[in-house]
Every structure is written in C-alpha cells, then in structure tokens.
C-alpha positions, 0 to 999 in steps of 0.5 A, spaced: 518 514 517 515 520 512 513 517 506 515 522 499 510 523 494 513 525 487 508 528 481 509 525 475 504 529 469 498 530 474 498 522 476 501 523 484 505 516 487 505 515 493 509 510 496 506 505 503 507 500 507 504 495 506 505 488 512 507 482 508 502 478 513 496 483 511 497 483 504 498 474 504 491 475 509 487 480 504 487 485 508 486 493 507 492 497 507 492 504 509 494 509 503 496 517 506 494 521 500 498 528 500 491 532 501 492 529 508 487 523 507 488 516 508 485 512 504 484 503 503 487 500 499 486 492 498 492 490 495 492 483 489 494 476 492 500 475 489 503 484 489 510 484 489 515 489 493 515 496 488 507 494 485 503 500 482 496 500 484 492 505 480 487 510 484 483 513 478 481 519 479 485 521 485 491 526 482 492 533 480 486 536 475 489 538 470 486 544 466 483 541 461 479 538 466 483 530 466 484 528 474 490 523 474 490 517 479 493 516 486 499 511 484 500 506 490 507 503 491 507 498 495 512 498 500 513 491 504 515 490 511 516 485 516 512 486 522 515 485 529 511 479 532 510 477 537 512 469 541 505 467 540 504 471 534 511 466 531 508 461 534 502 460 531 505 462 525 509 457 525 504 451 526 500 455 520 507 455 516 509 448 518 500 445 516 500 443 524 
C-alpha cells in the first residue's frame, strides 16, 4: 500500500514495512524516502512494531542550515510463505 510521510519540524517520518523473518534474520529493509530514493536500513534485533530508527541528516533543511533526520517507523508484516517455506520454518522453530 502507498506509505504516507508526515513532517514534523524539519524531521520526515516515514513509515515501512519491514517482514518479520528479515527483521528476526538481520537483514536490510528498504526505507522510500519522499525525494523518490530507497534507502537500507538494518533494523536492531529485538525492534518492536511502531520502532523509530533515526536517519541523521536525511530531513528537511532548515534555513539556519540544520537538516533533520529520516525517521523510519517500522511497520511489520507477516510474509506469504510458502509449504516448503512453513515447513522449514517449522523444523527451525521446533530445534529439529
């Protein structure tokens, strides 16, 4: 679905969804910044659901010459696996 960014002082938030396995794996996930880049992200073993990771410098500019940051919101989702996808996570899950 379309992600919104709101602005907040010169700081942008940005949700995005991160797959729970990729997080649990300690992979990147991609972040859509407003000026039409993605950027990756590795997202802290142990983030939960609504976690805010700080981009420095990634913001607005204000006119004093501070930029803000790219706030990252996580957004998890559940990824569609498939059977040999849920087996093997089932062997991993159950210590087989």
């Amino acid at each position: 679905g379309s992600q919104t960014c709101a602005v907040q002082g010169i700081d942008l938030i940005v949700p995005f969804n991160a797959s729970a396995f990729d997080v649990a794996a300690g992979l990147k996930c991609k972040v859509n910044h407003p000026n039409g880049k993605s950027y990756e992200v590795a997202i802290p073993k142990g983030s939960q659901n609504g976690t805010a990771l700080r981009l420095p410098k990634m913001g607005l500019t204000h006119v004093n010459g501070a930029i803000g940051s790219l706030i990252a919101v996580v957004n998890y989702v559940i990824p569609e696996l498939s059977e040999e996808q849920q087996e093997a996570l089932k062997k991993l899950l159950k210590g087989a």
